[in-house]
N, C-alpha and C positions, 0 to 999 in steps of 0.2 A: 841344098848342100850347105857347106861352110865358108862363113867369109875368108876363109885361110887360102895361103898360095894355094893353087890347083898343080899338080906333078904332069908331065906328059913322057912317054920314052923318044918322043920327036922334036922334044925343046927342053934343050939345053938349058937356057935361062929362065923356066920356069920350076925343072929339078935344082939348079941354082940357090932360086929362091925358096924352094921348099926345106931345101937342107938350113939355109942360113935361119927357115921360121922356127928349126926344131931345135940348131945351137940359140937360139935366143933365149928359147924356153928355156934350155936344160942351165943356161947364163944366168937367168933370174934367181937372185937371192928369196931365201923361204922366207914362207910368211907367218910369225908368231903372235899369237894373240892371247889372252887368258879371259874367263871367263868361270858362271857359277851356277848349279842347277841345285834347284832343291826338290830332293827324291820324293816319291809317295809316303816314304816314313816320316818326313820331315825332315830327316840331314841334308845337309849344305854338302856339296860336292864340287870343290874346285879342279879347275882342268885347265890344261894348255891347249891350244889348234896348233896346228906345225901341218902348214902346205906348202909344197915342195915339187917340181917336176923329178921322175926318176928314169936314167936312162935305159931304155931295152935294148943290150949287145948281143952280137952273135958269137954261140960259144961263151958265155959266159964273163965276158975279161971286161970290165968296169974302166971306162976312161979312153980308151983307143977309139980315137974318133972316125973312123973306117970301118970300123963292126957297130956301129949303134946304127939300130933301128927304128926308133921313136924314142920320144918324152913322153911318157904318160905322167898324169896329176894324182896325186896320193894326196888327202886330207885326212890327218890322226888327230885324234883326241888322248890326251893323258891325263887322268889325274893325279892332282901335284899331291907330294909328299904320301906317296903310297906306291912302294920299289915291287919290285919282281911279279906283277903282276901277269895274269892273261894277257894274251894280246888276241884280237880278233880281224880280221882282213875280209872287210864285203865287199862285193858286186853287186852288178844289178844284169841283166838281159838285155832282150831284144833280138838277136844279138847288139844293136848298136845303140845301145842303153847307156847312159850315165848312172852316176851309180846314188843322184839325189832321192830315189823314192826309198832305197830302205837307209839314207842317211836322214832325211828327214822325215820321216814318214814315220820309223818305227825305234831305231837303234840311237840317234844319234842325242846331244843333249838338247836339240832344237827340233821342232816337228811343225809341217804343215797341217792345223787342222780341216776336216774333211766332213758334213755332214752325216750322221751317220745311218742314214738310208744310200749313202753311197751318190747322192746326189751335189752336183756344184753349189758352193756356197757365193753368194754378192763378192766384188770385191769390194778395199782393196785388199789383197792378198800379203800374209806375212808372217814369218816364224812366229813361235812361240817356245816358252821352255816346254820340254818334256820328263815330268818326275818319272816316267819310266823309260826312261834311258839306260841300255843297254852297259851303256860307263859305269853302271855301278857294277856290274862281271867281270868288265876287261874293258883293256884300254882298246880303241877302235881307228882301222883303217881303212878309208872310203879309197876304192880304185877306180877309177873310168878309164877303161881300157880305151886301145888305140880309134883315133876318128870318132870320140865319143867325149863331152864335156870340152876342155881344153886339149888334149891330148890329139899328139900327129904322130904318123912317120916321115922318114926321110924323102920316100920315093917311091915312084909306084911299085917297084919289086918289092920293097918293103913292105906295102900296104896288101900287095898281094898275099904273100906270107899269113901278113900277121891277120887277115880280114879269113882266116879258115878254126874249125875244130881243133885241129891239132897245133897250128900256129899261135891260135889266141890263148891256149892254155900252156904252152913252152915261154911267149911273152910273158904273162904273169904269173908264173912260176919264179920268173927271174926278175921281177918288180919286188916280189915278196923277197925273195932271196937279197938282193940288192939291199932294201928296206929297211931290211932286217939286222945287213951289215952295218949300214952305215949309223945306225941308232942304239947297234951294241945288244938284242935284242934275241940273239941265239937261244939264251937262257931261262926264254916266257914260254909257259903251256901256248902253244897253237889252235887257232880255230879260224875256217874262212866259213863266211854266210854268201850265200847266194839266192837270188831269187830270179826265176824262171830260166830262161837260157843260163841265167849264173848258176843255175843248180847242175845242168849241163856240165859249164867249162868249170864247175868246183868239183866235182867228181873227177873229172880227168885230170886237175892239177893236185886232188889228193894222193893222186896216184903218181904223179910226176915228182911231187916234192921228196914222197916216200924213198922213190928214185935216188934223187937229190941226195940221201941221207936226210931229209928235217922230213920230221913225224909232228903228225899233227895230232892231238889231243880230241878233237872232235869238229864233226862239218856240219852244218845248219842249211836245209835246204826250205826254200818258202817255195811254194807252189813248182812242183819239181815239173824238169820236162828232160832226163836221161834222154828216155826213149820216142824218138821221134816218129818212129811206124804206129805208138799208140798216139797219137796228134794228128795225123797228117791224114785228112782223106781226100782219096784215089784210085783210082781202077783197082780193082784185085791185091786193094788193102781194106780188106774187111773191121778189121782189130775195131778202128776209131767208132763206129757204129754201136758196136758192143759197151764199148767204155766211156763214152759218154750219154750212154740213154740215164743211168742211175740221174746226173746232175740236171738234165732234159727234164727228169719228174719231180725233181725236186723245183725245179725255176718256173714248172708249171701250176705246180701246188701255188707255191709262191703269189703266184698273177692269178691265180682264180678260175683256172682253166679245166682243172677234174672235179671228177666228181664224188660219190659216197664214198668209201673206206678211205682211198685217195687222197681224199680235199682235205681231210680231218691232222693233218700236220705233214712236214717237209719228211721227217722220219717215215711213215707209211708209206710215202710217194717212192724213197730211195729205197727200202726196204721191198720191194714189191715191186721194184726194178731191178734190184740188186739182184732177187731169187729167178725173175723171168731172165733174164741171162744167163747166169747160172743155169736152170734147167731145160732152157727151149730155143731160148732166140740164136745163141751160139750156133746151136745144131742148123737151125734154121737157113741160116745165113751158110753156112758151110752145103748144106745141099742146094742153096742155090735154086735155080731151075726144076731141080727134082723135087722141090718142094710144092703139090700142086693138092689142091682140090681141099675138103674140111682141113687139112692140116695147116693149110696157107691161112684158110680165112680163119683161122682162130687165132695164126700170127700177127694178121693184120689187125685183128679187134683189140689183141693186147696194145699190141704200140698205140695204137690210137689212143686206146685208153690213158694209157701211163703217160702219153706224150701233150695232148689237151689238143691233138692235132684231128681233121678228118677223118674218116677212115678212108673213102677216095683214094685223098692226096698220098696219104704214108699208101696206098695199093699202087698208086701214079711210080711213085718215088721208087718202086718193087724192094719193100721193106728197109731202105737205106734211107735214115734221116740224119743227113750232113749237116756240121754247123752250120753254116751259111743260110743255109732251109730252115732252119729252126729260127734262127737272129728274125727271119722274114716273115716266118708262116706264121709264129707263135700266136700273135697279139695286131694280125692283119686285118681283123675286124675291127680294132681299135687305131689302124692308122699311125702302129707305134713299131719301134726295131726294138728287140730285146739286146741289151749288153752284151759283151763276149767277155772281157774282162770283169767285170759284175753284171750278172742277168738281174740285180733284183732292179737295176736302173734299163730305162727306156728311152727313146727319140723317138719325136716327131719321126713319119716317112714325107717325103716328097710328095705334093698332092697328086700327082700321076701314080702314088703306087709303087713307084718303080724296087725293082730285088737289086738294081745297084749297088755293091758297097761301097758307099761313103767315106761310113765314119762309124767308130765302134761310141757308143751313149756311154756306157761303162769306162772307157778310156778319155774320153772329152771333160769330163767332170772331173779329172784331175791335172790334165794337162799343163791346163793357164794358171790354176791355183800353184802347183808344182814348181811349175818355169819361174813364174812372176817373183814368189816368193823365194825360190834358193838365189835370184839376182841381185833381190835386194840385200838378203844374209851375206852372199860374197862381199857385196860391195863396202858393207859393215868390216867383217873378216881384212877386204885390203884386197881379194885375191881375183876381182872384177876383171875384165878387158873387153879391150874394144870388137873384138875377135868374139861369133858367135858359140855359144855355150852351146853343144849340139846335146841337150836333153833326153831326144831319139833322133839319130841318123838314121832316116830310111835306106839311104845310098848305102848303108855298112850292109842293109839288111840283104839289100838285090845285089851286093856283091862276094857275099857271102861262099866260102868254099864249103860243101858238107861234107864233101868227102873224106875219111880217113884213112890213113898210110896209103897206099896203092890205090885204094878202090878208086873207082872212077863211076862217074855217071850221078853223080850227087844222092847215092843209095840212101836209106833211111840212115841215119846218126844215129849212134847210141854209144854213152857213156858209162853205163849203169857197169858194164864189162870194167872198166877204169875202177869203180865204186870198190865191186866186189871183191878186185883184185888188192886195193887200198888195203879193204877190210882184213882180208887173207894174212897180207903182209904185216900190219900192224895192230897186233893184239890187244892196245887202248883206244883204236880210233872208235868214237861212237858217233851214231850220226841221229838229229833230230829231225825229223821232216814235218813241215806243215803245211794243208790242204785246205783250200776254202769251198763251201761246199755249194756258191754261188760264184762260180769259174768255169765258165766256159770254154779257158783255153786251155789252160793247164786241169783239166778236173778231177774231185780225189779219186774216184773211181780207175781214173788212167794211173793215177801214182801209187792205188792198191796194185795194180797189177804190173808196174814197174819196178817196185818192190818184192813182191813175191817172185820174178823172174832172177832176183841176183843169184848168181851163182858162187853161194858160200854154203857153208855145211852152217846148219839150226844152231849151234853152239856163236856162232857167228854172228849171226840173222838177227839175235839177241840181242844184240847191244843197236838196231834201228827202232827207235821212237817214232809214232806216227800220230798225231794230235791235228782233230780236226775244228774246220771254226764256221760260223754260221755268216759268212761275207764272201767275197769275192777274193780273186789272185790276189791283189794288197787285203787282207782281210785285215791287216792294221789299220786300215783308215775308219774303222768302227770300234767307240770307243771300247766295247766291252768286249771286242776280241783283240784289240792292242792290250788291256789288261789279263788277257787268258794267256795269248803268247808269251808276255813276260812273266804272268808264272808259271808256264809250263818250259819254261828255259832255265828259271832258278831250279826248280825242281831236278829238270835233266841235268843240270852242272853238279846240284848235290848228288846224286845218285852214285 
C-alpha cells in the first residue's frame, strides 16, 4: 500500500490526518515547465507541462471544503502558440492504475522504450522523446484517479465511494469538468483515451459527461474490457472459453506448439479458431454434459489441436481451458509460464513446477522500466515526492466495488450499456478501439464480441473503428505497432 496517512472510521486522528494530506495537495501550487519534441516529420513542436492536483466535490460545487472528496493529479501538455485546439483526457486501468503507461508509453511527448519482442530491457531506465506523440492531435490530459499515483481521498467514506464503477466514473467526470473550468477549455473538440479498466470507466464517463451537457467528439479505447462476463472465468460463465480460444491459437502458433495448416502463421491459427467457435464449440459448451460420445471426441481433438495442449488434459479440463491453465500448461514442457498481458513473453516456472500464480512475465518486463523511469522524468518536471507514487495499487484492486446502481453481489460489470447509450445520444461521438492480438487479458476476440453486443441501430455501430495490432494489451511498446497506432488515429481524426 501507500506511504500516505492510513484513514480508519475508529481514529479520529488518523481521518485528521488524512484530510490535512488531501488540503496539502490541493495547497500545492502547479507545476510549469516547457519543453520540445521533434515529430516523425521533422517539425519541432513546443509544449508546456501544467501539473496540478484538482479537487473531486460532492454535487459538484468547486471550493467548499466539506464536499471535496479527493485531490486527484492531472498532468497536461499544451502546445504553445497553437489556440483552440483538441483536447484529449487519458487513463489508464487496473482498476488502480496510474495513468504512466499510455503517458509514457504511447501518447505523451516522452516515452519509455521497451524491447520489442516485449521483453525487459538492462537498466538504467529513462524517458526518451517520442516523434509520435499524440500532441501533435491534441493537447493532452494524464489523470490518476483516486489511490493511484499521487492522488488520495479525504476519508475512508470517501474512498469507499470513489474505489466502485459508478463512483470512479462520477469522480472524473468532475475532474474533467473542473479541468476544463478552470483552464477556460469548454470551447476544444473533446476526446478521453482509456486503456483496459480505462476503457470501462471511459465508456460510463462518455455517458455521464453527455449527462453533464459536454459532448465529446470522440473516445479511444486500447484493449477494451466493457464487459466483464466476457473476462471473467467461473462457474456457469461459459462466454470466457469461447472468446478467448481465437488469441490461445494464435499465442500457440506463436511458441511452436501446432502443427500443419496451424503452425504456418498467427492468421490460420485465429482464423480456424475463430470459425471452430463459431460453428461447434459454442454449441458444445452450451450442451454441456449432453455432449457425449463421437461428438465430444471430435471437440476435444479440435481444442487440442488449435490450443498446442494434450488432448487428455483439455478432456481432464471437460473442454474449459481457462486463462490460468493456459499461462501454465502452454510451454510446461519447457519449464516456462506464458504472459497474460503479452503471451508472446515467458518466465522461468519454479523448479517444483508449481501452477501458483506469482507473477504475470508479460507484466514484469514493464514494471521497473515504467516505475523507474516516470521517477526520474517527475523529478526532472519538479513534480517528485517523498510520498510513494502508486504505479499499480493492488489494494484499489481488492477493494474494488463492481457493482452498479442497486445491484448487489459484485454481478458481472458492464459498461458497454453507458457506450451505446453515449452513442444514441450523441450523433458525432465516434469511437476507436484497439486490440492486440497477443493479450491474454483483454483479447480481441472478447472485444469483437463486446462490440457487436452494443445496443445501437447499424447506422450507429458506424461510426466504431476497430484496428487490430500484432503485440500485446500495450501493443505500443513494439516499435511497429506504436507507429500503426498513430497512424490509425491520424487517419480516424481525418475521417
Amino acid at each position: 500500500m501507500s506511504d500516505t496517512p492510513a484513514t480508519s472510521k475508529t481514529d479520529p486522528e488518523a481521518a485528521k490526518r488524512q484530510r490535512e494530506a488531501v488540503d496539502k495537495l490541493l495547497a500545492k501550487p502547479a507545476v510549469m515547465k516547457t519543453g520540445a519534441v521533434t515529430l516523425a516529420d521533422g517539425r519541432r513542436l513546443d509544449y508546456e507541462v501544467h501539473a496540478a492536483f484538482v479537487p473531486v466535490t460532492q454535487g459538484g460545487i468547486e471550493g467548499q471544503r466539506g464536499d471535496q472528496r479527493a485531490a486527484v493529479m492531472c498532468i497536461a501538455y499544451r502546445a504553445k502558440d497553437m489556440s483552440a485546439r483538441p483536447l484529449c483526457f487519458a487513463f489508464n486501468g487496473g482498476p488502480g492504475s496510474a495513468s504512466v503507461w499510455l503517458h509514457l508509453g504511447a501518447l505523451g511527448p516522452k516515452r519509455v522504450a521497451i524491447h520489442d519482442d516485449g521483453t525487459m530491457p538492462p537498466p538504467p531506465y529513462a524517458v526518451q522523446d517520442n516523434p509520435l506523440t499524440w500532441l501533435e492531435h491534441f493537447d493532452l490530459v494524464f489523470v490518476d484517479p483516486p489511490h493511484t499515483g499521487y492522488s488520495l481521498s479525504v476519508s475512508d467514506e470517501a474512498r469507499d465511494k470513489l474505489l466502485s464503477v459508478d463512483g470512479d466514473a462520477e469522480a472524473l467526470a468532475e475532474v474533467i469538468r473542473v479541468w476544463l473550468s478552470r483552464h477556460g477549455r469548454f470551447g476544444s473538440p473533446l476526446y478521453l483515451a482509456g486503456e483496459s479498466y480505462g476503457t470501462t470507466r471511459g465508456a460510463a464517463i462518455a455517458d455521464k459527461l453527455q449527462a453533464m451537457g459536454v459532448g465529446l467528439a470522440g473516445l479511444i479505447l486500447v484493449s477494451c474490457a466493457m464487459d466483464l462476463q466476457s473476462l471473467v472465468f467461473a462457474p456457469g460463465n461459459d462466454l470466457p472459453y469461447a472468446l478467448f480460444l481465437p488469441a490461445f491459437a494464435n499465442t500457440a502458433q506463436f511458441h511452436g506448439k501446432l502443427a500443419g495448416a496451424l503452425a504456418t502463421s498467427g492468421e490460420a491459427a485465429r482464423g480456424a479458431a475463430e470459425a471452430f467457435v463459431a460453428d461447434d464449440y459454442l454449441a458444445a459448451l452450451h450442451a454441456g454434459a449432453r455432449l457425449e460420445g463421437a461428438a465430444r471426441t471430435r471437440i476435444e481433438k479440435r481444442l487440442a489441436e488449435l490450443t498446442g495442449l494434450p488432448r487428455a488434459w483439455v478432456q481432464e479440463k471437460n473442454l474449459r481451458i481457462a486463462d490460468e491453465a493456459f499461462f501454465f500448461e502452454l510451454l510446461r514442457d519447457r519449464g516456462l509460464i506464458v504472459g497474460r498481458l503479452e503471451s508472446r513473453v515467458t518466465g522461468p516456472m519454479a523448479a517444483s513446477r508449481t501452477r501458483e500464480w506469482e507473477f504475470d512475465p508479460g507484466s514484469e518486463a514493464l514494471n521497473a522500466p515504467y516505475t523507474m523511469a516516470a521517477m526520474s522524468y517527475f523529478a526532472e518536471l519538479g513534480i517528485a515526492d517523498e510520498a510513494r507514487y502508486e504505479v499499480i495499487n493492488f489494494d484499489v484492486n481488492k477493494r474494488w466495488n463492481w457493482n452498479r446502481g442497486e445491484a448487489k453481489g459484485n454481478a458481472y460489470a458492464t459498461t458497454s450499456t453507458d457506450l451505446a447509450r453515449a452513442m444514441r445520444r450523441n450523433p458525432h461521438l465516434r469511437v476507436l478501439v484497439a486490440s492486440g492480438r497477443y493479450d491474454l487479458g483483454t483479447p480481441y476476440s472478447a472485444s469483437d464480441w463486446s462490440l457487436a453486443q452494443l445496443d445501437a441501430p447499424a447506422a450507429v455501430l458506424e461510426r466504431v473503428t476497430h484496428r487490430y495490432y500484432d503485440a500485446g494489451h500495450m501493443m505500443y511498446t513494439r516499435s511497429a505497432d506504436l507507429q500503426r497506432l498513430k497512424a490509425d488515429l491520424a487517419e480516424w481524426l481525418k475521417a
